[in-house]
N, C-alpha and C positions, 0 to 999 in steps of 0.2 A: 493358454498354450500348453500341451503336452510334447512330451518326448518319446516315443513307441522302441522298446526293445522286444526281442524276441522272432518270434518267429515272421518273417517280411516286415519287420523293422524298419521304422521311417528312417533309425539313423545305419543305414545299408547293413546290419547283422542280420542272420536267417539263424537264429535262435542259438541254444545252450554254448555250443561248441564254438560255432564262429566268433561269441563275446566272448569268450575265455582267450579266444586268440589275440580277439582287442585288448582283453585285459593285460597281456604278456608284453604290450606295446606302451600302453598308458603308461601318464607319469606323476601317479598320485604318489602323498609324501608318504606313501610305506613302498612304494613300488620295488621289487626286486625280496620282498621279504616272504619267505614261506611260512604258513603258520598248520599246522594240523588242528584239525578239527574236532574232539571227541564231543563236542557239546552236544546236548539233546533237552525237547520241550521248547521252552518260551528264552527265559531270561540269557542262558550259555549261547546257544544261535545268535539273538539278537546283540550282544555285546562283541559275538567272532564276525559278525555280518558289519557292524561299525568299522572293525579294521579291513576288513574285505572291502566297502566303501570308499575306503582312504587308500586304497592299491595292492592292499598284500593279497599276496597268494592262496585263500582258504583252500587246504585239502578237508572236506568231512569224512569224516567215518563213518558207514554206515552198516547194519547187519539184518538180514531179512529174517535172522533167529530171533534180535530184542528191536522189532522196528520202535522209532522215536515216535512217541504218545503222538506228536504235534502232528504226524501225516496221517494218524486216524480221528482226530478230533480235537475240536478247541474249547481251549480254557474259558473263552468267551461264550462257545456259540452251542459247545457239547459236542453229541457225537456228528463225527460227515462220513454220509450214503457210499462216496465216490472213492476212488480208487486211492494207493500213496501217494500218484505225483499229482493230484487234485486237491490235496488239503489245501486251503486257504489261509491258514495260520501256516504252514511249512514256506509256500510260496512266498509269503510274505516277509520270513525273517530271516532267509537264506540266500536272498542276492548276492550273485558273482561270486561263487563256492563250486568246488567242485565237488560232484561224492567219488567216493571208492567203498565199496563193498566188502568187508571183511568182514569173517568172524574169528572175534579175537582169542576162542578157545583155544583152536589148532597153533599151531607151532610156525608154521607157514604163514599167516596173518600176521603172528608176532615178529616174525622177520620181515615182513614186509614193513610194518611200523619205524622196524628198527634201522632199515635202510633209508626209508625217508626221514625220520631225526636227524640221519648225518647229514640230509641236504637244509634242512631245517633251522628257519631263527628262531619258531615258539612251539608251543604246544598249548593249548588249552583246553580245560573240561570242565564240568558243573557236578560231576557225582559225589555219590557221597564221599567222606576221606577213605582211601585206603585201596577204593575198586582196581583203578588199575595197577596200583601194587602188588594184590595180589593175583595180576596178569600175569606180570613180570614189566609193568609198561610205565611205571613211574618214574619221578622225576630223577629217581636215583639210577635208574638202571637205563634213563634213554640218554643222560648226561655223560655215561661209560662212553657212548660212541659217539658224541659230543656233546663236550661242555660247557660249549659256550650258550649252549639253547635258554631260552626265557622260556618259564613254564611255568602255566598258572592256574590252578584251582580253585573254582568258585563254588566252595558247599555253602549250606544255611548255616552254620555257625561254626565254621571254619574247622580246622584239622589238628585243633588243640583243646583241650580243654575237656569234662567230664560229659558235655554236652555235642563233642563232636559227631557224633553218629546218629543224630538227628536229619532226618527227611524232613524236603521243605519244597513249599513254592511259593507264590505271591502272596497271599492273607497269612502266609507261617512267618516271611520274612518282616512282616510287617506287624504283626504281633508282637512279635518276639523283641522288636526292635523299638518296641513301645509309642511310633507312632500312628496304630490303631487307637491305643488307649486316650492319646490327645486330639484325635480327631472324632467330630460330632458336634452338636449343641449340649452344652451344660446337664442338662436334664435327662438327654441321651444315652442308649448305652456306645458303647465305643463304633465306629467304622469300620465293616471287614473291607480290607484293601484288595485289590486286583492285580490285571495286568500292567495298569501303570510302573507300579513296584518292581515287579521282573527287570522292566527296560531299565528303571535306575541301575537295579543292581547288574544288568549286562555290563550297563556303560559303565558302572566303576571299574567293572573289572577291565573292558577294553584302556582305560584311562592307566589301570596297572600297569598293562601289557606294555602299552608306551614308555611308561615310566624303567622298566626294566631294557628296555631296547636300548633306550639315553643309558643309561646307565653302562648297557653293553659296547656302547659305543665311544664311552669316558676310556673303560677300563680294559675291554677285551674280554671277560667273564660273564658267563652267564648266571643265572638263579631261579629259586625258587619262590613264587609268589601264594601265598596263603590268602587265600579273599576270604573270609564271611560275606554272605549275601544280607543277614540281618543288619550286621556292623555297614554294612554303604548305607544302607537306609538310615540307621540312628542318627548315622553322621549327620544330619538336617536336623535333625531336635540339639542340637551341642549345648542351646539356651539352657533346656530342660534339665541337662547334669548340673549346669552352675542352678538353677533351681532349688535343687535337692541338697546341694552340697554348700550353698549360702542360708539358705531357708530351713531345711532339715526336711525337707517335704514337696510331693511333688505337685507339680503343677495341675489349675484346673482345665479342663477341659472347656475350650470357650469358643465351639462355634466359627464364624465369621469375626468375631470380637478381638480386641489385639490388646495385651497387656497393659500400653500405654496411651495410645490413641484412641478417641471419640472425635467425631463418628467415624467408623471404619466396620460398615457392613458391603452387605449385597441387599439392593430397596427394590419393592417391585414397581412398574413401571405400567406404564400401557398395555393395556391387554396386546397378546402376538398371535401371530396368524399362525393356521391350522399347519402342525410339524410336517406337511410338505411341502407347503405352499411357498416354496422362495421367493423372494420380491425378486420385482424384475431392473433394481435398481443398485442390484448388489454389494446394497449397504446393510444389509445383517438385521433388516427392518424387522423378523421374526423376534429377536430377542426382546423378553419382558422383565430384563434386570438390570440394573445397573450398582457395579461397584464403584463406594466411594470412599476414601479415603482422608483424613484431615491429618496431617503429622506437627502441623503449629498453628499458634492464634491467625498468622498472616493467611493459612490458607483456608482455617475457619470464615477468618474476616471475609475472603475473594468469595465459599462457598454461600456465605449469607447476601452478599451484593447481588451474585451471580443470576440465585433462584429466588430473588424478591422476598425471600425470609428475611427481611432486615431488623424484626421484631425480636429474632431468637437471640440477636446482636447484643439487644441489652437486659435479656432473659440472667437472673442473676445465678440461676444453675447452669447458664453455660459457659459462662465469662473468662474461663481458664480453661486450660487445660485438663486437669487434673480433677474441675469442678466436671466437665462435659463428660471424663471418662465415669467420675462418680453418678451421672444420670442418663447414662447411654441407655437404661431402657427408655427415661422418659422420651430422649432425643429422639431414636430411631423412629417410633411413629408420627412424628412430628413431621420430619424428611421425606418417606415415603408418602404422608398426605399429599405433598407435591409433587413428587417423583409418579406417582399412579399417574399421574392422568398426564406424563409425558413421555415424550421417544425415548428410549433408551440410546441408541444410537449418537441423534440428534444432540441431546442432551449431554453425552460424553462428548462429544465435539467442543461444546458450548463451554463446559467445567475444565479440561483441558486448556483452554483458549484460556480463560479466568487464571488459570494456575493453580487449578485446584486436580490432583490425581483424581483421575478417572475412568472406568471404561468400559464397554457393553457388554454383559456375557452372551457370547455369542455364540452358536451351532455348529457342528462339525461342517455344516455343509457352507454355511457364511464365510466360513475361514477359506475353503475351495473355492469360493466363485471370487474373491476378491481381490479388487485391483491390486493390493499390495503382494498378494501369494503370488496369483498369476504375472508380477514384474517379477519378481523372483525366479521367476522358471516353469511356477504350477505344477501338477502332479506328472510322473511318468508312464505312461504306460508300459506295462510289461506283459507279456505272452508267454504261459509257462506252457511248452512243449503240448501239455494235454488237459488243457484247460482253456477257459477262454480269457479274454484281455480282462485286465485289470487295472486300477490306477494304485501306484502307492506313492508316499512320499517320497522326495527326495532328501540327498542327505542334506542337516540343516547347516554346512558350513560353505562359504564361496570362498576357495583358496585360489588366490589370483596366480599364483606359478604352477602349482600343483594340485589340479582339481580332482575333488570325491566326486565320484561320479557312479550310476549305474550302467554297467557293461553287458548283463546277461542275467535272466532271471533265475528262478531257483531249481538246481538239475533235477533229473530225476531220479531215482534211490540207483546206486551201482553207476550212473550213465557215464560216468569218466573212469572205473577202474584200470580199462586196457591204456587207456590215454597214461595217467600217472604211474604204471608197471612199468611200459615202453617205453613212450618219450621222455618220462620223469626220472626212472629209473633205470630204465637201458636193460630190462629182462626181455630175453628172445619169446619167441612164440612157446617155445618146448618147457622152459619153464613157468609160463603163465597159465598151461596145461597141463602144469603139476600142480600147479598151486588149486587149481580148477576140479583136478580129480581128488585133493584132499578133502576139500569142501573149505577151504581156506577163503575162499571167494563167494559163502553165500550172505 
């Protein structure tokens, strides 16, 4: 089952404008809150687009003098042929946002920011420290005309320190943050990380943003929020400091392998059909891995019942715990002798059942066609004005009073400026014809 937005929309909207009008009606749990948008790229969008999911009102910033990288190309795919409101990666991580067009050199762009602050509960951006200060657009001088605003800046190593003016994107924040270096096999050199990275560090930031709203909402004051995009990612290694700081030294890098537990790989399984050929039984039959897990002797025991290995049972290297993790290379090929020549899928059904963790690595498209996504809602489709239909996900939370939802896909560069002047702001024609002839508006 899908959901079609956009343009003749299955669920009655006729593209950009009309879902913004749904959006003004929805009552997801930010509903009623306005946030500005200077984000640009991958990770700042995609953390402002989570709260814009959940109801707030994104206004984006946008300028035809520094267009954002992501509408001429992707971090993923490289450069795209097609025009700005084509980009594939822009459309994707800019749902239910409005743009406005400004260039924030002019004086006239700067008042217009400064008038929407007053209506404003946040602000957020991803630049380096200091850009829009020295706009004149930071958190101190949008605070003069109100206070109460929650404003949050998400650079690569935040807005302190000797290192703050460091540029960064996905493989820098993940470097830096030292889980490149623990990711890989043992023998390996480290992992350059991706877009995955970016999204985490959106969503800490989105998760700040909340955090300061509650806050604003205890107390009545607003603040300043300081993200590091490195610092969200390390936050998942926290073992690795107590590491260094109990041990004097840091850890090894280990693959699939896990400090304490044997077995605890990924085995390969039955040879998988040719990466297009989806089963027509959309159980994920393509995958030829299966992860497995053991965390005590009882699920050792169920995994040795399970897979007829009842020999390894009274193997005197695997009798414990801490004997099994001592000969996890002998183990693993031992496991996978069996595992080859069975379903992956099948076979996690099977170990599951037993009580043993388990489960199939499965293809991006496996995860689309199956029963459990598709009860869940399945993908959306959405129509960006000058492109054609697409599926993305939807958002991954079901709030039973207050639902995330998609309302309208991703504008086009400018296509709501007269909308947020006018209706948002209440400038007449004559002044939005000055702002026009300044070049305030390209």
């Amino acid at each position: 089952m899908t959901t079609n937005i956009g343009t003749n929309g299955a669920n009655g909207t006729n593209g950009h404008g009309d879902g913004l009008l749904a959006a003004a009606q929805r009552s997801g749990p930010l509903s009623g809150k306005r946030i500005i948008d200077f984000t640009w790229a991958w990770a700042g969008p995609y953390g402002a687009m989570q709260l814009a999911l959940l109801g707030a009102e994104l206004i984006k910033v946008e300028s035809a003098t520094r267009i954002d990288h992501s509408r001429q190309r992707s971090l993923a795919m490289g450069s795209f042929a097609g025009g700005v409101n084509q980009a594939p990666m822009f459309n994707e991580v800019n749902i239910n946002k409005h743009s406005i067009q400004l260039n924030l050199k002019t004086e006239g762009a700067k008042q217009v920011i400064r008038d929407l602050a007053q209506t404003a509960d946040g602000a957020i951006d991803n630049f380096r420290p200091g850009t829009l200060q020295k706009l004149g657009l930071g958190y101190e001088d949008l605070s003069l005309v109100n206070p109460d605003i929650v404003m949050i800046s998400a650079s690569a190593l935040g807005g302190t320190g000797p290192e703050r003016n460091y540029t960064g994107y996905a493989p820098t924040f993940a470097a830096l943050s030292g889980l490149s270096y623990l990711s890989g096999e043992p023998e390996e050199p480290p992992v350059m990380m991706g877009g995955s990275i970016d999204l985490r560090a959106g969503t800490a930031a989105a998760l700040a943003m909340l955090a300061g709203f509650h806050y604003r909402e205890r107390t009545g004051r607003g603040q300043f929020i300081d993200a590091s995009s490195s610092e969200a990612i390390g936050m998942h290694i926290a073992e690795e400091f107590l590491h260094v700081d109990m041990l004097g030294r840091d850890g090894d890098r280990l693959g699939n392998g896990h400090r304490a537990y044997a077995p605890h790989d990924v085995f390969r399984c039955a040879s998988m059909r040719a990466p297009n050929a989806y089963s027509d039984d959309h159980k994920g039959a393509r995958s030829g891995w299966i992860a497995i897990a053991c965390r005590s002797d009882a699920e050792w025991e169920a995994l040795c019942s399970a897979s007829g290995l009842d020999h390894l049972r009274s193997d005197a290297r695997f009798r414990t715990g801490l004997k099994r993790w001592k000969h996890r290379a002998e183990l693993k090929p031992m496991i996978e002798a069996w595992t080859s020549e069975q379903s992956a899928v099948e076979t996690a059904d099977m170990l599951r059942t037993a009580g043993v963790p388990a489960a199939a690595s499965v293809w991006g498209s496996d995860i689309h066609h199956s029963e459990n996504f598709q009860a869940r809602g399945g993908a959306v489709s959405v129509r960006p004005p000058e492109t054609h239909l697409r599926q993305v996900l939807p958002p991954p939370w079901k709030l039973s009073e207050t639902p995330a939802e998609i309302v309208s896909p991703a504008p086009r560069m400018g296509e709501d400026t007269t909308y947020v002047l006018s209706r948002m702001l209440g400038y007449d024609e004559a002044r939005i014809d000055a702002l026009a002839r300044e070049g305030a508006l390209e």
